[in-house]
Phi, psi and omega in degrees: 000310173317309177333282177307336166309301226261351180256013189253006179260135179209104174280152194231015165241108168275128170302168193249006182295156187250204148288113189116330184278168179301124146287151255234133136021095149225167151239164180214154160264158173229173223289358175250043154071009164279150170278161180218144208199141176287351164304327194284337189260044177268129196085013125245171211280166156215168171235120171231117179247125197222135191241179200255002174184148173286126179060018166263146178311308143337296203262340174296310206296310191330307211278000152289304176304313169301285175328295169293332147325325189344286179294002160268320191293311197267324170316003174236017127124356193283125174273123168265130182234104206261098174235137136249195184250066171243144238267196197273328173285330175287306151313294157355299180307309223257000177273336184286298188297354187215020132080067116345117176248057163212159171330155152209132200272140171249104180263101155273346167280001181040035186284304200296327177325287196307300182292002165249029178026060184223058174238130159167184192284120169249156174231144187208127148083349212093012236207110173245173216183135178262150190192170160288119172285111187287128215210146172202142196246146146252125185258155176259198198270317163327327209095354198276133166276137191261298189258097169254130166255127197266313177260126154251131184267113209283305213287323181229063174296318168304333183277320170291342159276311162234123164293132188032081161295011170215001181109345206279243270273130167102001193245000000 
């Protein structure tokens, strides 16, 4: 079923950020209610990933995926960050119900979407429509997007960010 979710969606908006630019500014409050800022995450890697809803079959899995990697990711110096524009209370549900430990920005106003240009026209179902383009940057420790992944593969995403993400291979 997942297959099919993720292949009958087909985007026709890409960002225009490269690989190599400055990532674009942001903060957040996170749920204990310290600001967090990507400045305050400087000398570390970060993965900021953005998905079009909370408790969708797509987007549970990726952030499942992320979630059991958790703890390899970070033994690799890297912070997870999560945004749709689904309010605060909607995060909250979907960090609880599937034990996320890592953030997730509730933009509802859709500034940080927007300064990473990953807001635009999708097609689903047959149906296009603007939404969050799922997307996702890896920032190096400079601040620099080091990476953008355009296809996210939702079941192994961690691995399309770092391969062999625990470490196994080559021992």
């Amino acid at each position: 079923m997942l297959k099919l979710f993720r292949n009958m969606g087909k985007m026709l908006h890409s960002t225009n950020l490269k690989e190599g630019d400055k990532a674009p500014a942001f903060s957040f409050t996170d749920t204990d209610g310290k600001r967090v800022s990507l400045k305050d995450l400087a000398g570390k890697k970060v993965i900021l990933y953005f998905y079009p809803k909370d408790d969708t079959p797509g987007c549970t899995a990726e952030s499942c995926n992320l979630r059991d990697n958790y703890s390899s990711l970070k033994r690799k110096g890297y912070e997870v960050i999560g945004v749709s524009k689904d309010d605060e209370k909607s995060h909250n549900k979907f960090v609880k119900k599937f034990k996320l430990p890592f953030p997730l920005i509730p933009d509802t106003e859709k500034e940080i979407i927007k300064d990473y240009d990953v807001w635009g026209e999708k097609k689903f179902m047959g149906r296009i429509f603007d939404g969050i383009v799922r997307t996702t940057f890896l920032i190096n420790e400079k601040g620099k997007i080091e990476k953008i992944f355009r296809k996210v593969d939702n079941e192994n995403h961690t691995e399309q960010i770092c391969p062999d993400p625990k470490g196994k291979k080559g021992k």
